[in-house]
N, C-alpha and C positions, 0 to 999 in steps of 0.2 A: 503493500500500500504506500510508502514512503516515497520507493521508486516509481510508482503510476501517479503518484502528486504531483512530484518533481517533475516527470514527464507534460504530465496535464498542465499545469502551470505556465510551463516554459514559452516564452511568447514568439510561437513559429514566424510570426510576418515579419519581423521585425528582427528575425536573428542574424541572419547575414549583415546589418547595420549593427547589429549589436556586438559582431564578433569583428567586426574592423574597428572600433573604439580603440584608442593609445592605449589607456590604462589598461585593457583584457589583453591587448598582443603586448605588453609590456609584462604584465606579470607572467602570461605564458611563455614568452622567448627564454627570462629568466629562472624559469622552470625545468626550460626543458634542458639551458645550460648545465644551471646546478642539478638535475637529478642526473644528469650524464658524465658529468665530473662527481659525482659523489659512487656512482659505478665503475667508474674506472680505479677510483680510490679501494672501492671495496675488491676487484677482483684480484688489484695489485695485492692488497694482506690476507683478504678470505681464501683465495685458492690455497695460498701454503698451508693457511691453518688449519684448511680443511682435511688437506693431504696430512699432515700431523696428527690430528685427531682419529684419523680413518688408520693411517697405516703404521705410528709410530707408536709403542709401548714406554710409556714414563708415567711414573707416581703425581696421582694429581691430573691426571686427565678428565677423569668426570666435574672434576672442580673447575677446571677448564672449560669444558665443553658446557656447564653451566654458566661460565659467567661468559663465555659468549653471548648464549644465546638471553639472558636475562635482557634485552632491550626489548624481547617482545612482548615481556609482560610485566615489562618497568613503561611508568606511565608517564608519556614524553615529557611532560613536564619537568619530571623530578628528570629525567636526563637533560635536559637545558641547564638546571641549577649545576647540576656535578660538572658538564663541563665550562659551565661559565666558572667553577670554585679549580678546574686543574689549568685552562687554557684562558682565563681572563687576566687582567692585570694586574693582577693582584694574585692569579693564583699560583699551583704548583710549577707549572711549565710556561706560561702566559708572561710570567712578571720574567722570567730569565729570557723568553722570546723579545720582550718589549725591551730589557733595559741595552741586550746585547745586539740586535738585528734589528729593532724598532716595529718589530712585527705586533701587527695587533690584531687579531682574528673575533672577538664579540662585535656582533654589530656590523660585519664587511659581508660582503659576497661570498668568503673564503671560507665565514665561518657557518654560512649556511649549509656550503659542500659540507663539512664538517658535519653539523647536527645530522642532516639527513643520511652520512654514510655509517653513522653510529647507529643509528635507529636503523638502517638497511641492510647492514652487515649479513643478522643474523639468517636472513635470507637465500643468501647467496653460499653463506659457508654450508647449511643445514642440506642444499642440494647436490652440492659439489660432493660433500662426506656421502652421504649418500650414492652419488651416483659412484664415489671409489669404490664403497662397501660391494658394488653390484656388478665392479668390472673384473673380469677374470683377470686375476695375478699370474695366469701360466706364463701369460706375452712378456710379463716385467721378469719373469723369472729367467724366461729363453735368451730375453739382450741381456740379462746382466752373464747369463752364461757366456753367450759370446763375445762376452768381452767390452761391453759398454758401460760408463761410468753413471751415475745417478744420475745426472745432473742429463744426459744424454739419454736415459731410460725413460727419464719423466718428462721431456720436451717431447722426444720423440715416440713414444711408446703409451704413457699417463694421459696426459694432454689429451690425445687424439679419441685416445677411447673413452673418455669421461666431458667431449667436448659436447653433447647436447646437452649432459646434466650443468656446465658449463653456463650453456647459452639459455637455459630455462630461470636459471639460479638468479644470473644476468638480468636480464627482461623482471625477473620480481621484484629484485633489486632496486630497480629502474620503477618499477612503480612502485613500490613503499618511499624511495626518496620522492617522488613527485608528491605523493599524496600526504606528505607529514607537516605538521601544523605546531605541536605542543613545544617540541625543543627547539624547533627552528623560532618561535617570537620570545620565546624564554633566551637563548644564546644569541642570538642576531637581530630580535627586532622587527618591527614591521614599516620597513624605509623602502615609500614606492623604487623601482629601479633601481634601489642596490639589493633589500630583501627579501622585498612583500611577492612571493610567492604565489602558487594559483589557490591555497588553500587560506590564507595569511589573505589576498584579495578579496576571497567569498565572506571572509569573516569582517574585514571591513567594508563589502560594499552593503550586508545585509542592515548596517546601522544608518544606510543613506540611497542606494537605488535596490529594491529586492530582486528586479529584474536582471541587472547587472549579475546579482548573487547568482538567480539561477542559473543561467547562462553560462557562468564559469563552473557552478555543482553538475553540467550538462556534460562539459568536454571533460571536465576529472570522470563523470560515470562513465562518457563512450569509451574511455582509455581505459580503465577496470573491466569491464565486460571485456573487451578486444581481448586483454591480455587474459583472463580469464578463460575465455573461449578456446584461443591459441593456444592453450598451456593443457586444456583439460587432460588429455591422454597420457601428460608428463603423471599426473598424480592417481586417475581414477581409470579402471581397465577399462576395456572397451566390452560391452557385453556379447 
């Protein structure tokens, strides 16, 4: 019912005018920037740690593998606060970025990638392990007999065969950074054109055009369904 509101609502004559407005392709460009940098961020440290978690035995893994994944059911907000307390200026790593580099990430563009690849992470790693857990170890076992180093097993041999659970993991990724709201205005703020977001936009345009609002709750649902749809057979068998 929520979704046939929102549909019913939605003001068809007037969408196409509505969807070339500055401020809707301003918060969307910067959207689709930061959830893509915020993916690239993620597949650079999720794959290993995914590969870690799947293939490597050490003390303290389950404790691991928990506090990865604790961003999805820690509530965005309370992750804004923690990393505004390690990476602001004042905090653990943020005041040493600031005093030495002049680097200031609350409140930039940078620090949006940031909030969204924290909150997206657990996404991408939970697919990736998964799809190791699923791929036959004989192939890694054959290169390394014949004489191939890790590093040359896992580019060449890892990689390829865990490259859809890869590209699924990606793509969720990709939308949980788009669609997060709580720690991106807790850690960065809602500054049209450097912040404000397509979900950070809905929430301010609902206190001054509702139509606006819908319109942007419109394109965040067509991109959740899409991916939704595309992905189905990644999670649920086919009957």
């Amino acid at each position: 019912m929520p979704l046939a509101g929102l549909l019913i609502r939605t003001p068809w004559a007037t969408l196409p005018q509505r969807l070339a407005e500055p401020g809707i392709l301003t918060a969307l460009g910067l959207s689709l920037q930061t959830a893509t940098l915020a993916t690239v961020l993620c597949i650079l440290f999720g794959v290993p740690l995914a590969w870690l978690l799947a293939r490597a035995e050490f003390p303290g893994r389950r404790l691991v593998r928990a506090l990865v994944t604790v961003p999805l059911v820690l509530p965005p907000v309370v992750g804004g606060v923690a990393l505004l307390l390690v990476f602001g200026r004042r905090g653990l790593i943020g005041s040493w970025l600031d005093a030495t580099f002049g680097i200031t990430l609350p409140f930039t563009t940078a620090g949006v990638v940031l909030a969204e690849a924290f909150v997206a992470m657990p996404f991408l790693v939970i697919a990736v392990e998964g799809a190791l857990r699923g791929a036959d170890s004989r192939y890694e076992e054959a290169a390394a007999t014949l004489g191939a180093t890790r590093w040359a097993t896992f580019t060449r041999v890892t990689l390829p065969l865990v490259a859809p659970g890869i590209a699924a993991g990606a793509v969720l990724c990709w939308a949980r950074a788009l669609g997060e709201f709580g720690a991106t205005i807790t850690f960065a703020g809602n500054f049209p054109g450097r912040t404000q977001t397509m979900p950070l936009a809905v929430y301010l345009a609902l206190e001054t055009d509702l139509q606006a609002a819908i319109v942007l709750s419109l394109i965040l649902l067509t991109v959740s369904v899409a991916i939704l749809a595309a992905l189905r057979d990644k999670w649920i068998a086919s009957p």
